[in-house]
N, C-alpha and C positions, 0 to 999 in steps of 0.2 A: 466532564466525561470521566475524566481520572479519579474523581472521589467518588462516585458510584464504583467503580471497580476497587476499590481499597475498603468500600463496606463488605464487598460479597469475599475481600480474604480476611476479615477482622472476623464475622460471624464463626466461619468454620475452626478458624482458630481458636474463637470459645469455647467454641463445642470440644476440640479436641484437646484442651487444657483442662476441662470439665472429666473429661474421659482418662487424661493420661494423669493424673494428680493424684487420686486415687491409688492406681496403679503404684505410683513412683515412692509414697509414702509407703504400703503394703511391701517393697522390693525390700527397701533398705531407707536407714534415715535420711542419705546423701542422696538417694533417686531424687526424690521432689526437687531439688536443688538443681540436678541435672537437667529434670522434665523443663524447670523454670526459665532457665540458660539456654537450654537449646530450644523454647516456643521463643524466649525474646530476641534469640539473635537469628532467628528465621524471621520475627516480623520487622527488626531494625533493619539487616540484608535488603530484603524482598529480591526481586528479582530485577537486573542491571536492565534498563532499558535502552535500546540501538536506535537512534534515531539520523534521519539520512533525508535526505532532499531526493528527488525523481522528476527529473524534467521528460516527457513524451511529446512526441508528432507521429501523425500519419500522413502522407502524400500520398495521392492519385494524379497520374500523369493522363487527365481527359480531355479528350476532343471538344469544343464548344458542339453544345448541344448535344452533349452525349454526359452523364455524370460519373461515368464508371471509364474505368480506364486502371492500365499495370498499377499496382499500391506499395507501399512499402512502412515499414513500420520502423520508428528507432526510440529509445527510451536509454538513460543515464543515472545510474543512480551512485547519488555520493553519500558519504559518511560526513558527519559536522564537522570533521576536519579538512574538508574535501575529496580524500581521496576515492577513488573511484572503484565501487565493491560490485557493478556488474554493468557490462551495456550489449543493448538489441539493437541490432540492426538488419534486416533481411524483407525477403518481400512475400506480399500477403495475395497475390494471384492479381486477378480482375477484381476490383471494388472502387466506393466511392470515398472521399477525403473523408468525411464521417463517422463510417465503419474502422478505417485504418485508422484515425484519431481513439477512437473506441479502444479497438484492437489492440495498440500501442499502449494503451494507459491499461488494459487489463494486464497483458505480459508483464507491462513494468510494475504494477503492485504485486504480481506471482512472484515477480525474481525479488522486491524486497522484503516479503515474506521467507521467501527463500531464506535469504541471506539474514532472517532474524531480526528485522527490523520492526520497531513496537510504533515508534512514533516515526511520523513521516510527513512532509510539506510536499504536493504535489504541485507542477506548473505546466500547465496546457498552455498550448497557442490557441485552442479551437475556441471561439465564441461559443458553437454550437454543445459542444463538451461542458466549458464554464457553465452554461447558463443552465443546461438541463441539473447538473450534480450540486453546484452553489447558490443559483440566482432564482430556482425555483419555476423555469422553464417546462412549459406542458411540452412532453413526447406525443410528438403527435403522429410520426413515423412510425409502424407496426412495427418493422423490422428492425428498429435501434429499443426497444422496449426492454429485450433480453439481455442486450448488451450493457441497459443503465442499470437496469438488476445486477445481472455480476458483477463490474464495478462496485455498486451499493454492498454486495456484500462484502467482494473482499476489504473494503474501507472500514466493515463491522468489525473487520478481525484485527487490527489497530488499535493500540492505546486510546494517540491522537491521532488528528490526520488533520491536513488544509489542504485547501484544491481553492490554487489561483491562476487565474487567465493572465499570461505573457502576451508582449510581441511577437511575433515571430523573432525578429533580430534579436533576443533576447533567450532563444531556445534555438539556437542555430545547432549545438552538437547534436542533439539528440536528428533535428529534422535532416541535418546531413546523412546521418546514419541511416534515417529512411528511404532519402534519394542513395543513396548508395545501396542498400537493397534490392532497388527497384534494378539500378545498373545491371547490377549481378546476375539477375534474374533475366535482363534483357539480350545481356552480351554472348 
């Protein structure tokens, strides 16, 4: 994924070394020299990439026989050095574990976008989540279609990205954060 994106900044770079050479020669003798130094220490730089880990859950508290029930959503997102650059916790009305799993995972790619993050490892608890976005799972739910969309895209606007299926015991902060949500909303 990451060398397709380092062709489409090499190309334009040509072009504008093709463009500013001319120029830098026509200036002064020492322009070109300038134009040279500053195309190569913009392509040795490039641009620092943030990369951060994002664990999500969604929780629905449902009645058997019923799949909807109070939701809550939580997500965590850390930096590789762990520290912790944003977390969601709050609740999402009446919905089904599914949609709040959804839900959870879209907020939490918004927030580390937000916060500037290029490359990202994502960790669901949800089977249902996993298997549609990694394992190649037919959506066969009308109403989760739009939901695997948004995700798909905001996943587009990422360097890299990985989306693996946890435990739950494994994803405990973020899912507390969801049950706490849901509290909040209930008390």
């Amino acid at each position: 994924m990451r060398a397709s994106r380092r062709a489409l900044v090499i190309v334009p770079a040509f072009l504008l070394v093709t463009l500013l050479v001319p120029i830098g020669v026509k200036l002064t003798p020492w322009g070109l020299g300038i134009v040279i130094f500053a195309l190569g220490l913009g392509l040795v730089l490039g641009e620092e990439s943030l990369s951060a880990t994002l664990h999500t859950a969604g929780v629905a508290h449902h009645k058997l026989g019923d799949p909807t029930g109070p939701a809550g959503v939580g997500a965590v997102l850390r930096s590789e050095s762990g520290e912790v650059l944003g977390e969601i916790g709050r609740s999402v009305g009446v919905s089904t574990n599914t949609v709040a799993d959804y839900t959870a995972l879209i907020e939490g790619l918004e927030m580390a976008l937000d916060n500037g993050v290029r490359d990202i490892d994502v960790y669901v608890d949800s089977p249902v989540v996993a298997g549609h976005l990694s394992e190649g799972y037919m959506v066969r739910a009308d109403h989760l279609r739009p939901l695997v969309e948004e995700v798909r895209q905001l996943l587009d606007q990422f360097s890299t990205w990985s989306l693996t299926r946890v435990p739950r015991k494994l994803n405990l902060e973020s899912d507390m954060l969801a049950n706490q949500g849901i509290e909040r909303a209930i008390a």
